[in-house]
FIKOLZA-168149 format. One line per 4 residues: number of its first residue (from 0); their letters; for each residue x, y, z of C-alpha. Coordinates in Angstrom, 1 decimal, decimal comma, padded with zeros to 4 digits. Layout:
<atoms>
NUM) A) X:Y:Z  ...
</atoms>
This chain:
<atoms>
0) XXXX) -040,3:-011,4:004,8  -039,1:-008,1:006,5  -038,4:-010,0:009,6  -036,3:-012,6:007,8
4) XXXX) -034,4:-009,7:006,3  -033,2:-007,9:009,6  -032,3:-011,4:011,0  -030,2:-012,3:007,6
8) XXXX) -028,4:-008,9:007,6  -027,8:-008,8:011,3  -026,1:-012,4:010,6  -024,2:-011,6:007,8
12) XXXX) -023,0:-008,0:009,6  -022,3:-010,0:012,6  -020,4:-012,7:010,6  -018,2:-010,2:008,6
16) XXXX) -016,8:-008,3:011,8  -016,1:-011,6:013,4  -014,1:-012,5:010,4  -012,3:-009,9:009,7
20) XXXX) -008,6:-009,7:011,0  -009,1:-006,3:012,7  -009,6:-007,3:016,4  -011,4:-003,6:017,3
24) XXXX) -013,3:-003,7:020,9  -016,3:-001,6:018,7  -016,0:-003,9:015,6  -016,8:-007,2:018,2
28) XXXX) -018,9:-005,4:020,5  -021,3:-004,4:017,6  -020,9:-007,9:016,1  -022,7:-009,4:019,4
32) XXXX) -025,2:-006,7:019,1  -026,3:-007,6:015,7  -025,8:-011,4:016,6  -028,3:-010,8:019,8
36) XXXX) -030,7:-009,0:016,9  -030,2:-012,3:014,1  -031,5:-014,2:017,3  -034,4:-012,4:018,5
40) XXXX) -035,3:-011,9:014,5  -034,8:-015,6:013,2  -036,7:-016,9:016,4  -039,6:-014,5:015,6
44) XXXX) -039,9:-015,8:012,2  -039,7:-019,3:012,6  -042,4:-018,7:015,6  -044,5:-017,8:013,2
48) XXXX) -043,5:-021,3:011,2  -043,2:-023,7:013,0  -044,9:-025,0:016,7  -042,7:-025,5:019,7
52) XXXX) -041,2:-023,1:022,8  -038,1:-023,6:021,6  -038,2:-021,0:018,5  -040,2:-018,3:021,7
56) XXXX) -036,8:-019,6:023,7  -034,5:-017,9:020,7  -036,9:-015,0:020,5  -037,1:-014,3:023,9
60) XXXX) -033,3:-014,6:024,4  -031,9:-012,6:021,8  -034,3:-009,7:023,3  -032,7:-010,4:026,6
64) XXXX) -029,3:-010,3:024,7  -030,0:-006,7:023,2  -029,7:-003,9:026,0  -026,2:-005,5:027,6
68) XXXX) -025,0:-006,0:024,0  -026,2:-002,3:023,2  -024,8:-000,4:026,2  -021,5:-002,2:025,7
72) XXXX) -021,3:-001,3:021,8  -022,0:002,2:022,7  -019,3:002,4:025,6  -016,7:001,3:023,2
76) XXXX) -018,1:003,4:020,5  -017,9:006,5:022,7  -014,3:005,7:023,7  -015,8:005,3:027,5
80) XXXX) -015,9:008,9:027,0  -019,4:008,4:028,4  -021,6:008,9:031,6  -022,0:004,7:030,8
84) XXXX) -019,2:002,7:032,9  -018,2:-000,7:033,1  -020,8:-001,3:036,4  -023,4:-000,2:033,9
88) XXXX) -022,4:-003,2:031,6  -021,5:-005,5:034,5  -025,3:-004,6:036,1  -027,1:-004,8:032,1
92) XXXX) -025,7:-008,5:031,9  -026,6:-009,6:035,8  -030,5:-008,2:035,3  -030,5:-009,8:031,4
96) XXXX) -028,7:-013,4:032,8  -031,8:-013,4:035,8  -034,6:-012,4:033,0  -033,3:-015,3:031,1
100) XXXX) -033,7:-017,1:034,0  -037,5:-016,5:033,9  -037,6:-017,9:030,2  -037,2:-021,4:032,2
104) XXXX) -039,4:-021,0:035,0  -042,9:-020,8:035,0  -042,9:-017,2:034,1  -042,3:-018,1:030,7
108) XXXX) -046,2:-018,5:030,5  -047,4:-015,0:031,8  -048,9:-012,9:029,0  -047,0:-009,8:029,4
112) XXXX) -043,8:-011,5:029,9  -043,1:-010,2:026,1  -044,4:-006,4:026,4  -041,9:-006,1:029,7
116) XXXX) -038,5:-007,5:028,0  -039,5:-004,7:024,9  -039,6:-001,9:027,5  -036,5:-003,8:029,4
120) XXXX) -034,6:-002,9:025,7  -036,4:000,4:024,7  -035,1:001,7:028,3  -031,9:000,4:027,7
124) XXXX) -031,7:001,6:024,1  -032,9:005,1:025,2  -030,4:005,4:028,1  -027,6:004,5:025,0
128) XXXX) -029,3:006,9:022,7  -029,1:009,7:025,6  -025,4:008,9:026,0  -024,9:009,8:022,4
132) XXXX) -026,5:012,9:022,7  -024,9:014,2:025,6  -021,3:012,5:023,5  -022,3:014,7:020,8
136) XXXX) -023,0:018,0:023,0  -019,8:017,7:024,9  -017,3:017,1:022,0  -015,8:019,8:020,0
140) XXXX) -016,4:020,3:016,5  -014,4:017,7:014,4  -014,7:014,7:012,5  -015,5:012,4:015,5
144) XXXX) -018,6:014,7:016,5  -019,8:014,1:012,8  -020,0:010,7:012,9  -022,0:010,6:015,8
148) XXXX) -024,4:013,1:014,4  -025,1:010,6:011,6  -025,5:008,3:013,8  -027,5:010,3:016,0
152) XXXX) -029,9:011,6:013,4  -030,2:008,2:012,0  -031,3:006,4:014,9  -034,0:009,1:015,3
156) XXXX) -035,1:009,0:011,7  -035,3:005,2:012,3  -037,1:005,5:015,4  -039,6:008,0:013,8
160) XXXX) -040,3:005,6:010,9  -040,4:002,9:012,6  -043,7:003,6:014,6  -045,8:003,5:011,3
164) XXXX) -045,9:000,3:012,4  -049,0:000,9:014,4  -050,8:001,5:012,1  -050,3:-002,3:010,8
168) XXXX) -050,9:-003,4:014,1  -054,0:-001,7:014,5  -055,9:-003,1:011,5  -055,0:-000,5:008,8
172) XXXX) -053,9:-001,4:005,4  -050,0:-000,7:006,2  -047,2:-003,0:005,8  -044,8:-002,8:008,5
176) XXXX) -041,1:-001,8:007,6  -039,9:-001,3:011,2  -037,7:-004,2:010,7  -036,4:-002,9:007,1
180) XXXX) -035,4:000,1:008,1  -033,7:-001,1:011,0  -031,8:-003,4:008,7  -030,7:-000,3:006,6
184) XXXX) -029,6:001,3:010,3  -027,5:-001,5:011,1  -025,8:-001,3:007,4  -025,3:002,3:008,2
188) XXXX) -024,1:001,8:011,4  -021,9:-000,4:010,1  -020,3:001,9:007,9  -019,6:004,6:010,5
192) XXXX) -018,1:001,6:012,7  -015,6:000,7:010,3  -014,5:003,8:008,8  -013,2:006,2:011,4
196) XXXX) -012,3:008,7:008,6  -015,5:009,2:007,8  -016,0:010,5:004,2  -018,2:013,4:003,4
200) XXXX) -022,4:013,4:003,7  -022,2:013,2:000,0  -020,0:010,2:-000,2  -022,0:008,2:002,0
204) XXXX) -024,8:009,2:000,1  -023,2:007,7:-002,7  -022,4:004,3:-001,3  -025,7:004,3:-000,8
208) XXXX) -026,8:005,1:-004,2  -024,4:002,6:-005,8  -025,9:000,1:-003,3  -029,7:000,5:-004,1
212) XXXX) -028,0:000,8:-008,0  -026,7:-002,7:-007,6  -029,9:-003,9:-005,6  -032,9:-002,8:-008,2
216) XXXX) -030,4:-003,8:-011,3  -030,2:-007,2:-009,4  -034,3:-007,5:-009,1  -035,3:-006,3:-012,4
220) XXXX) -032,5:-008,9:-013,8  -033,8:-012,1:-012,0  -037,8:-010,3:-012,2  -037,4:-010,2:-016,3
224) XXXX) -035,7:-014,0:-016,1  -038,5:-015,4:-014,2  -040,8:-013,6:-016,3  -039,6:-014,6:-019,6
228) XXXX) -038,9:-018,1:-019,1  -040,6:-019,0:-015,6  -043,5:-021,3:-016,1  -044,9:-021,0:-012,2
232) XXXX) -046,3:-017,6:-010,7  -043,8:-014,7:-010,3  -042,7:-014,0:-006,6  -043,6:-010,3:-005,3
236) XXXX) -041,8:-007,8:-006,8  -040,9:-006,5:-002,8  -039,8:-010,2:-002,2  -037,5:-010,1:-005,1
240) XXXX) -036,0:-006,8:-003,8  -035,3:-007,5:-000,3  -033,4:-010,8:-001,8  -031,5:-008,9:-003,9
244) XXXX) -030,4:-006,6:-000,9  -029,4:-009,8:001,2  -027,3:-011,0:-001,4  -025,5:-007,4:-002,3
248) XXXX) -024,7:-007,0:001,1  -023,8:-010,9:001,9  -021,6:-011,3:-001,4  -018,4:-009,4:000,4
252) XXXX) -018,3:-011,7:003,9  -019,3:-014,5:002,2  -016,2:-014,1:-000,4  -014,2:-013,7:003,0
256) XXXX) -015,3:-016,8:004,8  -014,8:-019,0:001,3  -011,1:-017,1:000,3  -010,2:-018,1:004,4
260) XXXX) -011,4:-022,4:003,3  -009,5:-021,8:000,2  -006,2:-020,6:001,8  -006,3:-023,2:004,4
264) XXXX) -007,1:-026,6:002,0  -005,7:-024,7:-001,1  -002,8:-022,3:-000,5  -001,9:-021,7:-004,0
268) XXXX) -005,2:-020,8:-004,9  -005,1:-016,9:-003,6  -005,6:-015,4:-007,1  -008,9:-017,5:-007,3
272) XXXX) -011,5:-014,5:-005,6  -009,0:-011,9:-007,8  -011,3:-010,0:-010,1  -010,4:-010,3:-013,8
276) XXXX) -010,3:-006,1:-013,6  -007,8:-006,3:-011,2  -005,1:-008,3:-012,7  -003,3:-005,2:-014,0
280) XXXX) -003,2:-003,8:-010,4  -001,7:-006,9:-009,7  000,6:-006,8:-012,3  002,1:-003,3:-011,4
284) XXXX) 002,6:-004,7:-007,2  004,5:-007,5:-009,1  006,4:-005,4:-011,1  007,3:-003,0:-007,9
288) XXXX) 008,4:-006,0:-005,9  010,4:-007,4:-008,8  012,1:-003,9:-009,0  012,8:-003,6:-005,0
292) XXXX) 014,6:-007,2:-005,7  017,1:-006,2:-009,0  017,6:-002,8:-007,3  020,1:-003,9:-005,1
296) XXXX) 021,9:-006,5:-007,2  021,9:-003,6:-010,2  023,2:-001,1:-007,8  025,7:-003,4:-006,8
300) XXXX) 026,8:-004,5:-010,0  027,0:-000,6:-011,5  028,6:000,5:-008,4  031,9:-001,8:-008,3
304) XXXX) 032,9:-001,0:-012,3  032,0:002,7:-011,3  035,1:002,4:-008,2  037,3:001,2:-010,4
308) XXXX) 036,5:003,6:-012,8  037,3:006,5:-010,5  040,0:005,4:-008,3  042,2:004,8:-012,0
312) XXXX) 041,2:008,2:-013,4  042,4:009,7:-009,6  045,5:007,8:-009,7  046,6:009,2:-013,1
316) XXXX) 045,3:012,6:-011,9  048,1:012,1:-009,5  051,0:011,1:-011,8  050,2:013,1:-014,9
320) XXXX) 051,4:017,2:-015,0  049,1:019,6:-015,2  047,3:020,0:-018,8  044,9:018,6:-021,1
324) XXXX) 044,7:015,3:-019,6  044,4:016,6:-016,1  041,1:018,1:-017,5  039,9:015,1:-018,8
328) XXXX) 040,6:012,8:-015,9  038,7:015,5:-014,4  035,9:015,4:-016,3  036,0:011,7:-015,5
332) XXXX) 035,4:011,6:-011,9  032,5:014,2:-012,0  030,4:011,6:-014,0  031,4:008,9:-012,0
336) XXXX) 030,2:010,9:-009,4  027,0:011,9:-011,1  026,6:008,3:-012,3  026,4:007,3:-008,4
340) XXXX) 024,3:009,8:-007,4  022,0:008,4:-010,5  022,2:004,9:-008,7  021,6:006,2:-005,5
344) XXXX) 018,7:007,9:-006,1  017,3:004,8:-008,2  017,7:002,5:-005,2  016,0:005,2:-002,6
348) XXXX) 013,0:004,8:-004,9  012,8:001,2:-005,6  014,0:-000,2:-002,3  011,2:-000,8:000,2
352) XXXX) 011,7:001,5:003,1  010,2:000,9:006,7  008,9:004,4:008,0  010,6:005,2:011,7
356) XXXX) 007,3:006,8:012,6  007,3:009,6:016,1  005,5:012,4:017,2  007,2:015,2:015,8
360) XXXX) 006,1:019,4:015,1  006,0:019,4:011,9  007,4:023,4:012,0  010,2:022,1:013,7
364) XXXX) 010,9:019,2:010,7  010,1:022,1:008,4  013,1:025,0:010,4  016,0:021,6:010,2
368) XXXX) 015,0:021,9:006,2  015,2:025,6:005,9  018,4:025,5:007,5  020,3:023,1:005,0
372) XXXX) 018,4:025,1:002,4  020,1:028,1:003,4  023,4:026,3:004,0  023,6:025,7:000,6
376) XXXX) 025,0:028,2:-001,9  022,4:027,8:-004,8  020,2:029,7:-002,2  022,4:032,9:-002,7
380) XXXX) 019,9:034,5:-004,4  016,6:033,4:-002,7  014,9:034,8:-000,4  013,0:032,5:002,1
384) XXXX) 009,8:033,1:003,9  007,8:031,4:006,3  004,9:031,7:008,0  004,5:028,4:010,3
388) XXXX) 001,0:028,2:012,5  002,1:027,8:015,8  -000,6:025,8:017,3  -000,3:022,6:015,4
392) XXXX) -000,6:019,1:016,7  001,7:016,5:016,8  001,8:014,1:014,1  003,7:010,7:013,8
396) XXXX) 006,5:011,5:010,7  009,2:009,9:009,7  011,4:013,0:010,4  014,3:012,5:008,0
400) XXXX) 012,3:011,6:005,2  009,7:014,3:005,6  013,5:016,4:005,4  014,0:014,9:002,0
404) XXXX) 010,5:015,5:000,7  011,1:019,6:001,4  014,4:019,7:000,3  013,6:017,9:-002,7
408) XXXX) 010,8:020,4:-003,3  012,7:023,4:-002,2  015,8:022,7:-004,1  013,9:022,2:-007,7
412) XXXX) 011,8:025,3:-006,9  015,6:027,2:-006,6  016,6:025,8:-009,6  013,2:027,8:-011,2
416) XXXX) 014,5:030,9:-010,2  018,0:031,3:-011,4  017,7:035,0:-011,8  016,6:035,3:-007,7
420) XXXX) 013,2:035,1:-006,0  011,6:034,3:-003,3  010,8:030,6:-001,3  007,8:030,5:000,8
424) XXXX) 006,7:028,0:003,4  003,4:027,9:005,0  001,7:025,2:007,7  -001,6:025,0:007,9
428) XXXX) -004,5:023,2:010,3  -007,2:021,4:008,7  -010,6:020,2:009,6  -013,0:018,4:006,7
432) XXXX) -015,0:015,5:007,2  -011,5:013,2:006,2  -010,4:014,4:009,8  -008,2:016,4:011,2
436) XXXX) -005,2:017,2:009,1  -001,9:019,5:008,9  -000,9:021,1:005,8  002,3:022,0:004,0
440) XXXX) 002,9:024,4:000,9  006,1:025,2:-000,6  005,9:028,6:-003,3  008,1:030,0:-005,4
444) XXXX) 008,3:032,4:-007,8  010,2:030,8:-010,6  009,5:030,2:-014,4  006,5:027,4:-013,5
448) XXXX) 005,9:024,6:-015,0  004,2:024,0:-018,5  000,6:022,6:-018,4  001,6:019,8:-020,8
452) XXXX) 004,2:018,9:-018,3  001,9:018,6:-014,9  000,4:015,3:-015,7  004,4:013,6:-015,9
456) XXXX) 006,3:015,7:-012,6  005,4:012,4:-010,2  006,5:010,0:-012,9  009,8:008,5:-012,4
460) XXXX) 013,0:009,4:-014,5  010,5:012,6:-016,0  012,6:015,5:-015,9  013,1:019,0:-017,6
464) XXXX) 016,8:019,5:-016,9  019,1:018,9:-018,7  021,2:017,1:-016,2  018,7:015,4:-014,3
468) XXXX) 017,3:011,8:-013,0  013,5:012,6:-012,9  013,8:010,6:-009,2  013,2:013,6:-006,9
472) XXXX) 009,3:014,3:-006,8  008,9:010,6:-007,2  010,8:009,9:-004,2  008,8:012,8:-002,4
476) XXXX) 005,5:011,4:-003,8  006,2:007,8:-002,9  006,9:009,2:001,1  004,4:011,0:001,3
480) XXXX) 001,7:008,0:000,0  003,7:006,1:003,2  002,4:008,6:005,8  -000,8:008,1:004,5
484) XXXX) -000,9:011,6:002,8  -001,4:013,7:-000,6  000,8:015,7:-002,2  -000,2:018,0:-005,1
488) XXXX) 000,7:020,8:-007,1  -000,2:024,3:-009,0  001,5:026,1:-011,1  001,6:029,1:-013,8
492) XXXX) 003,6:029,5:-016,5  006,4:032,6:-015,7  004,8:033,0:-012,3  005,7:030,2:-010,1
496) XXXX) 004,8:027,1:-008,2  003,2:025,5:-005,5  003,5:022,3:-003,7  000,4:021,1:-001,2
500) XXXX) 001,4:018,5:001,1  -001,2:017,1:003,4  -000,7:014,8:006,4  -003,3:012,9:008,6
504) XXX) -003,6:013,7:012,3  -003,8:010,5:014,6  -006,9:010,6:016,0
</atoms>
């Protein structure tokens, strides 16, 4: 059963890289690994089935498969920042192609044919294992050396675990679970493959939690069924389990492979895999995209009265003397103007915006802002610090709208401190298991904002003023969510502000 297991998870890990519609040399690389494992695995079991050479072919090739399949994974894992080079995967495929060789000639008979193919991939997997070691050794500290030390410290806790095996093999009474913990290794593997930003120990630990959650609630449900209604003998408890974990994990790719039939026999049918809990996301993408489409038209249509509106009320500016009416005309085009402004900001947030994305210093983006901060006369009476790291990396920022997000910031946190105080800008470097990072933080020492209020700032049209859209931190929020980033804030009451902005480094 344990042997059936490794060969259905390979499969289905094999399956659901192939699949999916990111093309990554590491993603396909570890795919044929796992798909050389499904064969060595399902040709091992069936051996054990049925008679014939041609389940021992399957075996026997899939093993050959392995160490070519493992040193190219590894390679492309590593970046080709390793002592492994393309010869070394060019030479691993020319020895494997002449072993196969041998599975057709009379070799195939010879007893320790198997014992030297397993020392032909224990070499090759140690020689992989040693490259991630000396990976590991030679790469600073960072979220990429993390990764691999999972990965490292896995393999080895694997590798240790797996060699209670001898006892089975030697008479004692020991199950062997080589092959089901080399199942979990290839889940786990599979997890560091296809998240480059890895998340924290603890969140891994949690995935795996909710997994093994998912699996025992899924075995006790079907062991209770059988129990209570079953007429025949109850399968193993240990059989029931290692089902369960073959379904858990297969349920995901095999919703992929069924949505991709769907969408090409049944097009209309996308909404079919939707979960029921997920409508109301839906609903609020529908909602956005219906608001980027009457944006424009509503803008348009407020706009052209708004003209008119204006250039009358300058035209009698123009004719009338000086008095009363003047005043009013006056009065006039300054909410006309306001009005615009209104619509302007409204279509800034609701129209879709495509990020012109370049390696920029962010300290630079952040001295252009300062200056049009201080070009302004609302920042009379502010005084503006900074203290900007000066060994930051370059990250890819939309400059202009990064620009926005700071002076949008900046200008509310002048508007807090009417009676004078003091602006403060700060960059940062960051290093956390989400990866590299650079930080921003805007302070001021203004009024602050009410705790009550904290939980609507983000929310468009919220505002305090009393002449104000509410479109500002939304705008900066919505930006900031583009570049793949966070933006937060803290604040006490008569003491000030401060906003935390945190972009991604490109790894």
């Amino acid at each position: 059963m344990e042997t059936f297991t490794l060969a259905t998870v390979s499969l289905i890990i094999s399956l659901a890289l192939i699949i999916n519609k990111k093309k990554v040399p590491a993603h396909l690389s570890y795919a044929s690994l796992c798909l050389a494992i499904f064969f060595h695995k399902s040709g091992a079991f069936f051996c054990g089935i049925f008679t014939g050479h041609i389940w021992k072919i399957i075996e026997y090739a899939g093993l050959i498969a392995i160490p070519p399949c493992s040193v190219r994974f590894i390679r492309s894992l590593l970046r080709e920042q390793s002592f492994l080079t393309k010869r070394d995967v060019i030479s691993a495929t020319i020895f494997s192609f002449v072993l196969a060789l041998t599975v057709f000639s009379p070799l195939y008979s010879w007893p320790y044919l198997k014992t030297f193919l397993l020392i032909y991939t224990g070499a090759a997997l140690s020689v992989c294992y040693i490259a991630l070691i000396t990976y590991i050794r030679n790469r600073p500290v960072g979220v990429e050396r993390t990764r691999m030390v999972y990965l490292a410290v896995a393999c080895g806790a694997t590798a240790v675990l797996s060699a209670f095996d001898i006892f089975y093999y030697y008479g004692y009474s020991f199950p062997p679970v080589s092959n089901l913990f080399i199942a979990i290794l290839l889940y786990f593997v599979l997890i560091l493959v296809t998240h480059p930003r890895l998340p924290e120990l603890h969140e891994l630990m949690g995935r795996a939690l909710v997994l093994s959650i998912i699996t025992l609630f899924a075995t006790i449900t079907f062991t209770l069924i059988v129990g209570l209604f079953g007429k025949g003998e109850t399968p193993p408890f240990t059989h029931i389990l290692l089902a369960s974990l073959i379904i858990v994990i297969a349920i995901e790719p095999f919703k992929l492979v069924l949505k991709m039939m769907f969408s090409y026999f049944y097009p209309e049918g996308k909404d079919v895999f939707t979960s029921l809990y997920a409508f109301d996301e839906i609903l609020e993408k529908e909602k956005s995209l219906l608001l980027e489409e009457m944006a424009p038209v509503l803008a348009h249509e407020i706009r052209n009265p708004l003209g008119s509106i204006k250039g009358a009320a300058q035209y009698l500016r123009s004719e009338l003397s000086a008095g009363d009416y003047q005043r009013l005309l006056d009065v006039i085009i300054e909410e006309v103007d306001r009005l615009n402004s209104v619509v302007s900001q409204f279509l800034n947030y609701a129209k879709p915006y495509t990020l012109k994305l370049k390696m920029q210093d962010v300290n630079q983006v952040i001295e252009k802002a300062i200056s049009v901060i201080k070009a302004s006369p609302r920042s009379d009476n502010v005084v503006i610090e900074k203290e900007l790291r000066p060994d930051l990396p370059l990250i890819d920022v939309d400059a202009e709208q990064l620009v926005q997000v700071i002076l949008n910031i900046a200008f509310n946190a002048i508007e807090a401190m009417q009676a004078g105080g003091t602006l403060i800008f700060r960059t940062s470097k960051i290093s956390s298991g989400d990866g590299e990072a650079i930080g921003i933080s805007i302070r001021d020492t203004g009024k602050g904002i009410k705790k009550e209020e904290m939980k609507n700032i983000f929310k468009p049209f919220f505002t305090t003023k009393e002449r104000g859209v509410g479109l500002g931190l939304a705008i900066s929020q919505k930006i900031i969510k583009n570049h793949g980033g966070h933006i937060k804030v803290k604040s006490i009451p008569l003491q000030g502000s401060i906003f935390y902005i945190r972009l991604g480094v490109t790894p």
